[in-house]
Every structure is written in C-alpha cells, then in structure tokens.
C-alpha positions in Angstrom: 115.6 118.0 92.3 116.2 118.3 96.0 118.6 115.8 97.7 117.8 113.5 100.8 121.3 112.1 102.0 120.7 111.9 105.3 117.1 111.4 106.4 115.9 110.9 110.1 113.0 108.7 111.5 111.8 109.6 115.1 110.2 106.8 116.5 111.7 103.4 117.0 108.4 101.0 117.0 106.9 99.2 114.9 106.3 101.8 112.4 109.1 104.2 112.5 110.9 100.6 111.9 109.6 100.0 108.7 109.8 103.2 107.3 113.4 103.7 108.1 113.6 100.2 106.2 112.0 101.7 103.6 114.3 104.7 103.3 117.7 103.0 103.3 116.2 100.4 100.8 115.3 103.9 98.5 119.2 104.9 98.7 120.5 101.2 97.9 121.8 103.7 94.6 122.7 107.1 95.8 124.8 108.0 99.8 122.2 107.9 102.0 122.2 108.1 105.9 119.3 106.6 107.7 119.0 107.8 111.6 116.7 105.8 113.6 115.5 107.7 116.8 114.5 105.5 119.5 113.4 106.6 123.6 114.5 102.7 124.0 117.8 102.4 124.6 117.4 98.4 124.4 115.9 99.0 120.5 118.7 101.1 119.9 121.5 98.3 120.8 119.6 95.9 119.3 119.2 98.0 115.8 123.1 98.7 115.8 124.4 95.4 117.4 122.2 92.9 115.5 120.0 95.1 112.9 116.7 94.0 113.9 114.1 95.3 116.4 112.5 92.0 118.3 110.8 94.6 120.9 108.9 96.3 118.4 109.1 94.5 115.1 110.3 90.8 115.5 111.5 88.5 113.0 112.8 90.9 110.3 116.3 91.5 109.7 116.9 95.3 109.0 118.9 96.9 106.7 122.5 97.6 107.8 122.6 101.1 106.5 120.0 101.7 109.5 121.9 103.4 112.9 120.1 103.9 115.9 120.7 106.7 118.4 118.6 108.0 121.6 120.2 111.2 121.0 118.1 114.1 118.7 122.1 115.6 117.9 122.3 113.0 115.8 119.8 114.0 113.8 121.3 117.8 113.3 122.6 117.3 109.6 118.9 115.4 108.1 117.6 116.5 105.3 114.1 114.9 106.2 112.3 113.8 109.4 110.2 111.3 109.2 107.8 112.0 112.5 106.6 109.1 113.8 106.3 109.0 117.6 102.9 108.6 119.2 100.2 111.7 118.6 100.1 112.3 122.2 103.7 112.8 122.5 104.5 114.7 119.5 104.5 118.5 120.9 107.3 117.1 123.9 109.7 115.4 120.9 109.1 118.6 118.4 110.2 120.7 121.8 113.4 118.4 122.0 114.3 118.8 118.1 113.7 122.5 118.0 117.2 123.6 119.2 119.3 120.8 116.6 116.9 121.2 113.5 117.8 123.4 110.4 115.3 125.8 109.7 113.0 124.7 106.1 113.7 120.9 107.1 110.7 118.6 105.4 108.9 117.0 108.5 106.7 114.2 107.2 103.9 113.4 110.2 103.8 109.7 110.0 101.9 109.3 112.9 97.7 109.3 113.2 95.8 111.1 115.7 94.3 114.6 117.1 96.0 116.1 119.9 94.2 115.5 123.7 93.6 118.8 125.3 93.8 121.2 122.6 92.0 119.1 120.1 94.4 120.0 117.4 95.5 117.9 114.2 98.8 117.1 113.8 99.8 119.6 111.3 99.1 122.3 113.9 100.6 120.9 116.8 104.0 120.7 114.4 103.5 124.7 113.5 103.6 125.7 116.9 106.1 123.5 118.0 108.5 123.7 115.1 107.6 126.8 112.9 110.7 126.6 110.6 109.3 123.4 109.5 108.3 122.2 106.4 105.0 120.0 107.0 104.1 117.0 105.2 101.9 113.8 105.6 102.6 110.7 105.0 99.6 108.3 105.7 97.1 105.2 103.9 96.4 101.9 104.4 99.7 100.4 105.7 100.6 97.5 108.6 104.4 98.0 109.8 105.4 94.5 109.6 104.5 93.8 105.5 106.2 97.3 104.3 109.2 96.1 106.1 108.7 92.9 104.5 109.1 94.5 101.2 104.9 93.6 100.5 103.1 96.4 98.5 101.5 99.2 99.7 100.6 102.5 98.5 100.0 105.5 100.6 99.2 109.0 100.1 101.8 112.1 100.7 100.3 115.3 101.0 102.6 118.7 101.3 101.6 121.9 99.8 104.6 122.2 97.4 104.7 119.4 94.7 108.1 120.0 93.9 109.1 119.4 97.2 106.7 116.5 97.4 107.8 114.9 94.4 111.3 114.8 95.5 110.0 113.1 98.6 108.3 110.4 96.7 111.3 110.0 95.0 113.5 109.5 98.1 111.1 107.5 100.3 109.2 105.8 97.4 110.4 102.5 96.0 108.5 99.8 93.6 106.4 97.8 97.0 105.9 100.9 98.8 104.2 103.7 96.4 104.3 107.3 97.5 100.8 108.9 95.6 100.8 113.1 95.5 97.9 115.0 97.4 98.2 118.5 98.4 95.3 118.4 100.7 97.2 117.5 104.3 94.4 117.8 106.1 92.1 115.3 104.5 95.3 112.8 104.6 95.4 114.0 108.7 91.8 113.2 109.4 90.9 110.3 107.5 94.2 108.6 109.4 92.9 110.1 113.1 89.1 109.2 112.5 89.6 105.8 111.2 91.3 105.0 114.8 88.6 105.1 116.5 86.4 103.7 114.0 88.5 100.5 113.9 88.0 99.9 117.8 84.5 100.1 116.8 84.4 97.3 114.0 86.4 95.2 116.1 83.4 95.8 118.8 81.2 94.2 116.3 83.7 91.3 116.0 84.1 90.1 119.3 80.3 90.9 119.8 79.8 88.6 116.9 77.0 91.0 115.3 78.3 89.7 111.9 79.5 91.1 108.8 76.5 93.3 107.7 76.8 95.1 110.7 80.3 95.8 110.8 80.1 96.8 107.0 76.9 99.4 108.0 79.1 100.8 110.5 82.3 100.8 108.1 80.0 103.0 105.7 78.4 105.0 108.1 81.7 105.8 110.2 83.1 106.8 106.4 80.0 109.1 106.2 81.9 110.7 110.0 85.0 110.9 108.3 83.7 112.8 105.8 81.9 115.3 107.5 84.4 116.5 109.8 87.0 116.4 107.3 84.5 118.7 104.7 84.2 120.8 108.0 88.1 121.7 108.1 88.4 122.5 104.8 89.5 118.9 103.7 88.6 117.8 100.0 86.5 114.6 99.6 88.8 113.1 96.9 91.2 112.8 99.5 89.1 111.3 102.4 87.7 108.7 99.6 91.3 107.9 98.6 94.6 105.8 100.5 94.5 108.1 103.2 91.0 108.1 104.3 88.6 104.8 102.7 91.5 102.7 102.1 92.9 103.0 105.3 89.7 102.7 107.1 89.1 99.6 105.2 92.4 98.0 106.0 92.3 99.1 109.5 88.6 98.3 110.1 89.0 94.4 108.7 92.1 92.9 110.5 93.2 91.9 113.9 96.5 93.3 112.7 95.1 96.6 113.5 96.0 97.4 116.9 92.8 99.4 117.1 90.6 96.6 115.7 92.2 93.8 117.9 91.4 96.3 121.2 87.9 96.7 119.7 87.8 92.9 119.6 88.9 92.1 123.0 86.4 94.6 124.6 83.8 93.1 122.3 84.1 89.9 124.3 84.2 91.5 127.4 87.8 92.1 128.5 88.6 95.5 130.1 90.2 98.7 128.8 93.0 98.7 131.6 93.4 95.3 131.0 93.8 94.8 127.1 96.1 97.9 127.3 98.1 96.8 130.7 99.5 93.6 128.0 100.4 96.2 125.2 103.6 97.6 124.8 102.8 99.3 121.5 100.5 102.5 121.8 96.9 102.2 120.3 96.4 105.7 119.0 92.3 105.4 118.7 91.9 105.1 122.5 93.4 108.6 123.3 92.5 110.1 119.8 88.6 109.0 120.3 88.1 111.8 122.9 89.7 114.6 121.0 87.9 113.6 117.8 84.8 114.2 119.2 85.4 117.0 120.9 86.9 119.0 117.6 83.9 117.3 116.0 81.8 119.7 118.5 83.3 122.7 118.0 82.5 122.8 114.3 78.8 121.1 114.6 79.4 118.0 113.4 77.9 114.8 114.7 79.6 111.6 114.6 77.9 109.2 116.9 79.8 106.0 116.5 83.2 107.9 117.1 81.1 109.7 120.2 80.2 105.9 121.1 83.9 104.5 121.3 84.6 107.9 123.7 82.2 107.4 125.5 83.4 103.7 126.2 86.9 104.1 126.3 85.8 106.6 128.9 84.2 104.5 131.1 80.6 106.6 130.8 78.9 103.6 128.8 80.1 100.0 128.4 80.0 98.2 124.8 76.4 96.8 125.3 75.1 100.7 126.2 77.3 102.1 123.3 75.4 99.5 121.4 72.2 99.4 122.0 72.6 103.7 121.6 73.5 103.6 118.4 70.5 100.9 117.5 67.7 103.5 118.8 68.8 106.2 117.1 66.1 107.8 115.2 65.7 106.7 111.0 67.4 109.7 109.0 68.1 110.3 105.5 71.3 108.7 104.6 72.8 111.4 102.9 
C-alpha cells in the first residue's frame, strides 16, 4: 500500500488546523511529516513556537509533530496535500504550488464551494490549475474545533481509484475521525458547496423566529436542490443522501457553530451583510458560493429557488423579508 510520510495541509484556519491534527495523530506509529501551510505569518509562529493556533482555533493545544511554514518549498517532498484554503482562492494557491509539486501527488479538496466567475466545482478548477494532480475529496458533516478535539466524526472520501483511496483512509483516518470510500467526487463536491448556502438560509429562519417546522420544510426542500443539480452533473444520489451531502446539510443547517448558519442568523434579526462579515476573520464560503451555485444551476435548467433566494440577498437585490415572502407565494407543485 502506498506510503504518506510526509503529508501537506494548505490552509492554516480553523479547518486546515484540525485536519493537520488529524494527520500527525494518524502517524503517532509510522515517520510522518505534517507541513502546515499558513498566508499568516502570526499562525505560523504561533504553531511552531507554542503549538496551538489562538487566531484560528483557540484553546486546543496541537500536536508537536505539526510545523508551520508560509513558504509552498516546504511542501516539495509531500506525498499528499490536503487543500484546504478558501474556494475563492484556490486557482491563485494551486498557481503557487505548480512549480514545487511532484507530478501524480494526491490532492485531497478539503474546502466547500463553486468557483465565482467561471462557475466551476472544485475538482475542475484543480485540473486546470494543477493537471499532474491526483484529485480527491474529502468532505461531510464536520466542525473544526471537535475533530481537533479528538470527538467523532465521519466524513466521506471520494477519488476515482480505491486503491489509492484506501491508502488515504488509512493515512488520514483514525478511530474519532472515520474516512468512508465514495468514488463519486462530484456528489461529495456539491452536496458540501450547496449546503453553504442553504445553511445561511436556516439560520434566516432562526433569527426570524419562523420556528422549527419551517426551517425543517426548508431543510427538506433545499435537499430536494441539492439533489437536482447534483443528478444534473452526473452525481449519484447515494452520495448526495450520504456524509457528504444530507449529513452535512443537517449538521450545518442546525447549529450556530456553522459559520453559514450563524451569518444566516444574524441577518435574520436584521444586522447587515457588510456588517456581520466586517467582525469575521474566518471566511463564510456560502456567501460567495451562493451566486455561482445559482448560476451553474442555470446553465443546466435546474431550479433551486431557496439557493436563488440567499443570492439574491447576499446580493443586495432583495432583503430577508422579500426573499421570504418570495419563497411563500410560490405556486403549489408536486413534491417530487
């Protein structure tokens, strides 16, 4: 089976964090090298001087066989990159790796979202920009701060080769954080992108105190979106039922942990856009996915009109009470 002695993570929030915790705690019994990438050079003294990240991930003591570098020539000699730097920004770090990065390296896509401007998922954005790539996804129902806590999770890895994926599992995968085998990578891309922008929608509901039958019907019927446009680009519907599509959306769409159900929340009682994300350090992937959704959603004729509701607020064309009452006239349809 293949051999991951030296695995990179690009990323040094919150989640790239935890998953390079994740990694060194997989090694504990075999060498293993675990690069942490960081823009920040304040995380990066703070991972090597004191092993913890208080910027991004606060109050959890990181594992010492975690080094930190803001330089991508440290990350020459990985066997694996763990991708997980903001969908937006993806393209601009893949153009940075290109010249360092060994041709057939895995590149797991850790992070959620469709591409603004091009309206491309993840998967393709990494083709272009690093064609000697291996792709993979890693994605499912998963908050930063309890992986790195050791609580458990399980989460879906899709690549196209299971032998290659297998030995992935077995190099990331450790008894609280459960690695499950899916060859369909782009089911696993768009139930993590579509569920985004759904959250900011249940966390509408929330602050607009509409209750909890509303923000289930909208958790169903957002699912029903998820589906469609994933059955539209080829996706299977095991997959968008499964860790990386229903059980994501259901985490994501029923806690204030959420980032995307917290900014949902906070416009739900009336705060603004510029002002909920002015107080935010951490990015909030549904607000700049929620346009590109909708417009890849167009292209292939399928309608998702709470996702077109959350671009058209996060937009500024409608505000929540619009959005709302919208998606309350719309005419009765057949639910299937």
């Amino acid at each position: 089976m293949r051999e991951f002695e030296h695995i990179g993570v690009i990323g040094g929030g919150a989640w790239g964090t935890a998953l390079a915790q994740v990694a060194a705690r997989a090694g504990e019994n075999k060498p293993r090298r675990v690069t942490l990438w960081a823009r920040e050079s304040e995380v990066v003294e703070a991972v090597n001087a004191h092993h913890e990240n208080p910027a991004f991930l606060p109050g959890i003591a990181l594992d010492p066989a975690i080094r930190a570098t803001g330089a991508f020539e440290d990350l020459a000699s990985a066997d694996a990159l763990l991708m997980v730097t903001p969908a937006q920004h993806m393209r601009a770090v893949c153009a940075g790796l290109a010249p360092i990065l060994k041709p057939g390296t895995p590149v797991l896509l850790c992070a959620k979202g469709v591409e603004q401007g091009t309206h491309k998922l993840l998967t393709d954005v990494l083709a272009e920009a690093l064609p000697d790539a291996i792709p993979a996804v890693l994605s499912g129902p998963s908050f930063a701060a309890e992986v790195a806590r050791g609580l458990p999770t399980a989460v879906t890895l899709a690549c196209a080769d299971e032998e290659l994926a297998t030995a992935l599992m077995t190099a990331i995968g450790i008894p609280t954080f459960r690695p499950y085998y899916s060859s369909d990578l782009i089911g696993a891309e768009v139930g993590g992108a579509v569920k985004n922008v759904l959250a900011i929608a249940c966390g509408i509901v929330e602050g607009k105190k509409l209750g909890a039958s509303a923000r289930a019907a909208l958790t169903t019927r957002g699912f029903a979106e998820m589906t469609r446009l994933g059955l539209a680009l080829g996706a299977r519907a095991e997959t968008l039922a499964g860790l990386s599509g229903l059980g994501d959306l259901v985490l994501t769409c029923n806690s204030p942990q959420s980032r995307n159900m917290s900014l949902g929340l906070a416009l739900g009682e009336g705060r603004s856009l510029a002002e909920i994300l002015s107080a935010r350090s951490a990015v909030t992937e549904g607000v700049h996915s929620a346009t590109a959704v909708i417009a890849l959603a167009a292209t292939l004729g399928v309608e998702m009109p709470i996702s077109e509701a959350i671009a058209a607020i996060v937009t500024g064309k409608m505000n929540v009470d619009e959005a709302i009452t919208a998606l309350l006239t719309r005419p009765f349809k057949s639910e299937i």
